[in-house]
C-alpha positions as CSV (number, residue, x, y, z in Angstrom):
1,X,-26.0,77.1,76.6
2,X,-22.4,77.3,75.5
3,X,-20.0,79.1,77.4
4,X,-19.5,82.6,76.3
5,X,-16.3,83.6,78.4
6,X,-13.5,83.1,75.9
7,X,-10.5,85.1,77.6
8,X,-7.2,84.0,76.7
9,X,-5.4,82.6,79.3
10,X,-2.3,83.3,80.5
11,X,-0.6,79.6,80.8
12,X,-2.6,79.0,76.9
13,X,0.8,79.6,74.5
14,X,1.0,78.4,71.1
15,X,4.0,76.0,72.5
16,X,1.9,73.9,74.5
17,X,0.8,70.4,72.6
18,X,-2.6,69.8,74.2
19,X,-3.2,66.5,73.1
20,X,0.2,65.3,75.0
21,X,-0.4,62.6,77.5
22,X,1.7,63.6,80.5
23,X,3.6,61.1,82.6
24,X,1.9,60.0,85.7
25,X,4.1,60.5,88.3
26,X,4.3,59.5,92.2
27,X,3.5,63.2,93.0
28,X,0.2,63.1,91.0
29,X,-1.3,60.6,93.4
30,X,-2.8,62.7,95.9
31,X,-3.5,60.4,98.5
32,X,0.0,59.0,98.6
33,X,-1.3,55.9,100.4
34,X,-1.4,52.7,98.6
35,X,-4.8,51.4,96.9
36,X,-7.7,50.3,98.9
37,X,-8.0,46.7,97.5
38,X,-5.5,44.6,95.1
39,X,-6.7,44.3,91.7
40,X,-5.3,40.8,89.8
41,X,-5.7,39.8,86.4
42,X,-5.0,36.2,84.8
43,X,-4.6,35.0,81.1
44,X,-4.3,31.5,80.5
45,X,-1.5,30.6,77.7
46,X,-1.4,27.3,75.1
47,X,1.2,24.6,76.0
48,X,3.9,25.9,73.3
49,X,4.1,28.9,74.9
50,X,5.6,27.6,78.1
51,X,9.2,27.3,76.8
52,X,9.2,30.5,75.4
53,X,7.7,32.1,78.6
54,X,10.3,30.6,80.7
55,X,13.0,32.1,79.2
56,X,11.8,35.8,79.3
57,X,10.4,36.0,82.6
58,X,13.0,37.4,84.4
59,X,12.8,40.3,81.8
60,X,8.9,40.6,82.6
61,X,9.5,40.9,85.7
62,X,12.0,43.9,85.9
63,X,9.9,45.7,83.4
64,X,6.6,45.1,85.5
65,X,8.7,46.0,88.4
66,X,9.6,49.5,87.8
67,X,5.7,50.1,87.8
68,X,5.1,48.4,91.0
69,X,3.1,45.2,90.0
70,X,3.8,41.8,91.1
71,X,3.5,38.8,88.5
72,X,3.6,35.0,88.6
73,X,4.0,32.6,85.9
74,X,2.0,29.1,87.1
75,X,3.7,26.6,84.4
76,X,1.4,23.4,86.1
77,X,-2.0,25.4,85.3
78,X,-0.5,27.1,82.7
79,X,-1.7,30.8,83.9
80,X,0.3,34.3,84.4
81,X,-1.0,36.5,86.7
82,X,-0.5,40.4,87.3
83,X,-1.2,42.2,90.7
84,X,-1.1,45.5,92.2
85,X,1.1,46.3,95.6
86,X,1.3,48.5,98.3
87,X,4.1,50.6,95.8
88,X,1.7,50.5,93.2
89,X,0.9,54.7,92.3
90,X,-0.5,54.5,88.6
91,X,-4.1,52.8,88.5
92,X,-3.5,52.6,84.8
93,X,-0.1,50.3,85.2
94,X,-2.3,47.1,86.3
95,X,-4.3,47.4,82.8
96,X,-1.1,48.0,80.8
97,X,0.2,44.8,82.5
98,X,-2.8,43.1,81.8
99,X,-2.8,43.5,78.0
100,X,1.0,42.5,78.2
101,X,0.4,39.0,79.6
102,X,-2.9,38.8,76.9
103,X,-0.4,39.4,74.2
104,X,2.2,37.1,75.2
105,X,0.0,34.6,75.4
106,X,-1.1,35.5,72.0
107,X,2.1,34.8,70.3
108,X,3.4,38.2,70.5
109,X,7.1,38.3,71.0
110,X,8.0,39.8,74.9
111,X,10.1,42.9,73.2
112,X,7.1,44.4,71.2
113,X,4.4,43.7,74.1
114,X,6.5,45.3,76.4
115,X,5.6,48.3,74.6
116,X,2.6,48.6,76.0
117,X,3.5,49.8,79.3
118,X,3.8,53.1,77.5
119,X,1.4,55.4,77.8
120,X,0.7,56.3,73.6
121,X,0.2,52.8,72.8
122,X,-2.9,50.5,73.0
123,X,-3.2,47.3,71.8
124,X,-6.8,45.1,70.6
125,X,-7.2,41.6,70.0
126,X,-10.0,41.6,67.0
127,X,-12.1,38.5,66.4
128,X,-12.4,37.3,62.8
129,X,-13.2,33.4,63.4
130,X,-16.8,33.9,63.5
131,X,-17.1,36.4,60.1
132,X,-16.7,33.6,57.5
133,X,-18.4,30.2,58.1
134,X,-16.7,28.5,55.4
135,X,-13.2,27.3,56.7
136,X,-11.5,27.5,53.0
137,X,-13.2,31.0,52.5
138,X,-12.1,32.0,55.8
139,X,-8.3,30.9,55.5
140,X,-8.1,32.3,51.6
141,X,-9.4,36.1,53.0
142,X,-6.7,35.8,56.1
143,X,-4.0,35.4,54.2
144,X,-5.0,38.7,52.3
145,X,-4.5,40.4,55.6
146,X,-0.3,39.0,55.1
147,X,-0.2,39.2,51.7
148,X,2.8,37.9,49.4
149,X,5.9,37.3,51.7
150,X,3.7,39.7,54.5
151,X,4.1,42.6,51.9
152,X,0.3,43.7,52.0
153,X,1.1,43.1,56.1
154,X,4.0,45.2,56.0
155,X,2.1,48.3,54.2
156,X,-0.3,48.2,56.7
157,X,1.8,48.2,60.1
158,X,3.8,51.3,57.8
159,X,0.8,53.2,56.9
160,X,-0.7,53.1,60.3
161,X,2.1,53.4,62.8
162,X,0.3,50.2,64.4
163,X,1.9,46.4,65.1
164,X,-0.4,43.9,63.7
165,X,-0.1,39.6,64.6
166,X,-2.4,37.5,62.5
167,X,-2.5,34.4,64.0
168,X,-5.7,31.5,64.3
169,X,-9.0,33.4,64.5
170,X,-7.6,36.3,66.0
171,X,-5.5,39.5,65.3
172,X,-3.1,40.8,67.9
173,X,-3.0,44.7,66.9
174,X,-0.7,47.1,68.8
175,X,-0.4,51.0,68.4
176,X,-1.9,54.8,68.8
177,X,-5.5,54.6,69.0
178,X,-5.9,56.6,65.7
179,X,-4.2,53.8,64.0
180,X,-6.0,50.4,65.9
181,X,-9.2,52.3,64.7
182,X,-8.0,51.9,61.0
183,X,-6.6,48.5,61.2
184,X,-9.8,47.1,62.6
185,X,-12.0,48.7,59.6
186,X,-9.5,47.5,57.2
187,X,-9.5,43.8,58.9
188,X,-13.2,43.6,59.3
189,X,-13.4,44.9,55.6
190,X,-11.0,41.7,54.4
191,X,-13.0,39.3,56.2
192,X,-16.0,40.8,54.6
193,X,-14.6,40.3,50.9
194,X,-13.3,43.6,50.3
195,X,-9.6,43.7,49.8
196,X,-6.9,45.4,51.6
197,X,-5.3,47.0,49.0
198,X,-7.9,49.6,48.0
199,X,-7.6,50.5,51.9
200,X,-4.0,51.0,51.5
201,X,-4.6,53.2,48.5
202,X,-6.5,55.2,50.4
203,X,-4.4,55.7,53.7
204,X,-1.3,56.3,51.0
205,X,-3.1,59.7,49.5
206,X,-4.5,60.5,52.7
207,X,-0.3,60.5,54.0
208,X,0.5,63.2,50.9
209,X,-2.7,65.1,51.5
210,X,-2.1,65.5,55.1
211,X,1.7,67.0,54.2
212,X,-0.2,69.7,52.5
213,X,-1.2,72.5,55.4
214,X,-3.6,74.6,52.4
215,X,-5.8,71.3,51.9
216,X,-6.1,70.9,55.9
217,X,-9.5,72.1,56.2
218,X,-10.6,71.2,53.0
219,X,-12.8,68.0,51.9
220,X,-10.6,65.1,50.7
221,X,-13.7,62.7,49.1
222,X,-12.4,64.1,45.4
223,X,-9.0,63.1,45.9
224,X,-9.9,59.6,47.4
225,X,-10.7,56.9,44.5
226,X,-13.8,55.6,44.6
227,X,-13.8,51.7,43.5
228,X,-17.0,50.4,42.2
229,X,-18.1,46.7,42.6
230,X,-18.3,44.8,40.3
231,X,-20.2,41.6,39.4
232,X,-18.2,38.8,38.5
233,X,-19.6,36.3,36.5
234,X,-19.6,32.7,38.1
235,X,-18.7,29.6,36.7
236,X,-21.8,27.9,34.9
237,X,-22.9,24.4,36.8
238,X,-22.2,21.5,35.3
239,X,-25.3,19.9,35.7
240,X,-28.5,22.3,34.7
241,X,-31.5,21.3,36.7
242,X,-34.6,20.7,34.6
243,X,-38.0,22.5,35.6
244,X,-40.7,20.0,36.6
245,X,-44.2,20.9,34.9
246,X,-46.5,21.4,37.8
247,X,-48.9,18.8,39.0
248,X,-51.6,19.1,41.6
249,X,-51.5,15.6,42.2
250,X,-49.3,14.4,44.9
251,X,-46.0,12.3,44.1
252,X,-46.5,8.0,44.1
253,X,-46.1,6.7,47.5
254,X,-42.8,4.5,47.7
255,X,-43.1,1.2,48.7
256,X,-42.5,0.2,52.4
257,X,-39.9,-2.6,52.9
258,X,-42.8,-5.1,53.9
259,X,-44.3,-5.0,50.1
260,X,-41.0,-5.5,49.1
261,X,-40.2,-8.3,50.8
262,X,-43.8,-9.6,50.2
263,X,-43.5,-8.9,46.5
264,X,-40.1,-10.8,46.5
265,X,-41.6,-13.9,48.7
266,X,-38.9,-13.4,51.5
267,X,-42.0,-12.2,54.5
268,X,-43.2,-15.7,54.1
269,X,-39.8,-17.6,54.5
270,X,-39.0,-18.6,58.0
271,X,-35.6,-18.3,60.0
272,X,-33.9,-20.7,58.4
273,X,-34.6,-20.3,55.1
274,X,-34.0,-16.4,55.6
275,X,-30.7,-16.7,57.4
276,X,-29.8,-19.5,54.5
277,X,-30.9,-17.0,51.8
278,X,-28.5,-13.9,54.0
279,X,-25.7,-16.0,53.8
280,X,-25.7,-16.8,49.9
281,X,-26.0,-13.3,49.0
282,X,-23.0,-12.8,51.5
283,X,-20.9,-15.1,49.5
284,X,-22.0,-14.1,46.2
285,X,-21.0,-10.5,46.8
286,X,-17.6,-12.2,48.5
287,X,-17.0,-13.7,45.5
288,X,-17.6,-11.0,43.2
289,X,-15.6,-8.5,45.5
290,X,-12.6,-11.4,45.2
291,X,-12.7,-11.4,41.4
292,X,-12.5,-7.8,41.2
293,X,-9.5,-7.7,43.6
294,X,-8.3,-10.8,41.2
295,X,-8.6,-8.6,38.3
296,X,-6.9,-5.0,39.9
297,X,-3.9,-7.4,41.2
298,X,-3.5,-9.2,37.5
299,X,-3.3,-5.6,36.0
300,X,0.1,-5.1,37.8
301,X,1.8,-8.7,35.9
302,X,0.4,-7.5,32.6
303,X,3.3,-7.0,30.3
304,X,3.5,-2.9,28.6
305,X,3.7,-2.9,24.9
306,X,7.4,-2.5,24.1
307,X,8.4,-0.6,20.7
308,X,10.1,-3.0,18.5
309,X,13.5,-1.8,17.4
310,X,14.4,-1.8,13.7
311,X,17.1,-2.8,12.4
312,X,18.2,-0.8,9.3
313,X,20.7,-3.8,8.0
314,X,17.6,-6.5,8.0
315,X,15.4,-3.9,6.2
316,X,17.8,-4.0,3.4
317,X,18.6,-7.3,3.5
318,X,14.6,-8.1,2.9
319,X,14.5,-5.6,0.3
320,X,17.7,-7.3,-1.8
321,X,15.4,-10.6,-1.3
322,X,11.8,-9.1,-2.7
323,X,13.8,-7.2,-5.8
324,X,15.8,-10.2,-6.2
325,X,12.6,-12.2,-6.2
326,X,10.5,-10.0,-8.6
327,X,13.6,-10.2,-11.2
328,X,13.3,-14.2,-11.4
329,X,9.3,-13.7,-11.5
330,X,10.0,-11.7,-14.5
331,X,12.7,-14.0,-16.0
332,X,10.5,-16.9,-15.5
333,X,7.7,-14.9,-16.8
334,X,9.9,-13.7,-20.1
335,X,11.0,-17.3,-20.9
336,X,7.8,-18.8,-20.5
337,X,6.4,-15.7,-23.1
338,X,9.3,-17.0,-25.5
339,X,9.0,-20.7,-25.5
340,X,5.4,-19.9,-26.5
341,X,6.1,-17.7,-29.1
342,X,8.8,-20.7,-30.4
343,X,6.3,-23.1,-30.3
344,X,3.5,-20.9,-32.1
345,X,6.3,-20.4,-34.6
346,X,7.1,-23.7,-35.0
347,X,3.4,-25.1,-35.2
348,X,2.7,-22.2,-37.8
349,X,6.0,-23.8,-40.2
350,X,5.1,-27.0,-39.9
351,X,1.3,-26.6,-41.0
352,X,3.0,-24.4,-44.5
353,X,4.8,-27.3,-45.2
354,X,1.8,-29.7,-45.0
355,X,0.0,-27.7,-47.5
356,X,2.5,-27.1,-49.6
């Protein structure tokens, strides 16, 4: 049954934020003694981190110290370890410095993780290697998650209040919890072929609604846009299989590679003859192999097909010759015309005078 006694209480005023997470202090450990046993934690890191690791451990250190917790850095095994000691007063500061050596050792750089020692941020390493079996698919929907020059990135870590790292088959997200539970929707989404832009439509009306203090406890679904999917139409294949009519008769039985080799003649040849037989067909496909290499090697010393210049001074020059030639045909033609009609003339006069 619920409770029915709803006095107000004297300490409950209207300035008090009830959802602040107060500091843990020394005082709020009311033993005061140290823990019972040490709790340790260890990540393993990959070999170019070690350089990197090096350099900021000293600053790992101070930070890690002001909570109490011891850490080593083991460059032959390449491990980092965090442990609780006698000091330690916060049971929460050894899994705080446990996701700080995860994210290091996911590529996050030392001043962001070092965030996470505070008490209003969390941090979540999502898996997305094993959503997409194709590798191209899988690479093509990652880099949605970045975007053009990490703009789509950029949007989300805004929108969200949240740090995100995409890097191999993992995404290193840091932030509020409110936020890590919309990044991981909006990755899972992407790997699951729905892009992140109609997610950052969404949380960018939600940001305007929530300024508004008369919509507060109103529904928002009519103010959201609602996309629809579509069906694309795929590319047609190539090659269109063709239906086979149906037969209740069983395909023909190929041939084993005894009746070949009977139907050929080669099961009755001995050794000899068969090792004999090997060898030929080895040098025939030698030879053949050699001709074709013969042939690819010759196309190399094959001389292009140059254009041939023109010369505009010849081209006259041959032109003056053919006009100069037509004019003597014609000449010759023209006399030849005239001594005929001379000699017609002069066979015609000298018949008048015969009969006269």
């Amino acid at each position: 049954m619920p409770s029915t006694y709803n006095k107000d209480k004297p300490w409950d005023t209207p300035d008090i934020d009830k959802w602040a997470i107060p500091e843990f202090k020394p005082e709020d450990n009311a033993s005061g003694s140290p823990f019972l046993e040490e709790s340790s934690f260890m990540t393993l890191f990959p070999k170019y981190r070690e350089e990197y690791l090096r350099q900021i451990w000293g600053d790992v250190t101070k930070a890690l110290n002001k909570h109490h917790i011891a850490c080593t850095l083991d460059l032959i095994e390449g491990s980092m370890t965090v442990k609780t000691t006698r000091k330690t007063y916060d049971p929460a500061a050894i899994l705080n410095a446990r996701d700080l050596i995860k994210l290091l050792a996911r590529s996050v750089p030392f001043p962001q993780a070092v965030k996470i020692l505070q008490d209003d941020t969390a941090c979540e390493i999502i898996k997305i290697g094993n959503i997409v079996a194709n590798k191209e698919r899988f690479i093509k929907r990652r880099q949605r998650l970045i975007g053009p020059n990490g703009n789509t990135l950029k949007a989300l870590e805004l929108l969200t209040g949240c740090y995100m790292l995409v890097q191999g088959n993992t995404v290193a997200v840091m932030g509020p919890h409110k936020g890590l539970k919309v990044l991981r929707r909006v990755i899972e989404d992407c790997m699951h072929n729905i892009h992140p832009i109609y997610h950052i439509k969404e949380l960018m009306i939600k940001r305007e609604l929530a300024k508004r203090p008369e919509l507060a406890e109103e529904d928002w679904s009519r103010f959201l846009p609602n996309f629809k999917k579509r069906n694309v139409a795929r590319k047609k294949p190539k090659k269109v299989r063709e239906k086979k009519e149906y037969t209740p008769f069983p395909p023909v039985q190929t041939p084993r590679k005894i009746d070949l080799q009977i139907e050929s003649g080669e099961y009755f040849l001995g050794k000899k003859e068969k090792r004999a037989k090997e060898l030929q067909e080895k040098r025939e496909k030698q030879e053949e192999m050699k001709e074709l290499k013969e042939q690819e090697r010759a196309k190399d010393y094959v001389a292009p097909e140059e254009d041939v210049r023109e010369n505009k001074l010849l081209e006259k020059s041959k032109k003056d010759k053919e006009k100069k030639e037509k004019k003597e045909k014609k000449e010759k033609k023209e006399k030849k015309e005239k001594k005929r009609k001379s000699e017609d003339d002069d066979g015609e006069s000298k018949k008048k005078k015969k009969k006269e």
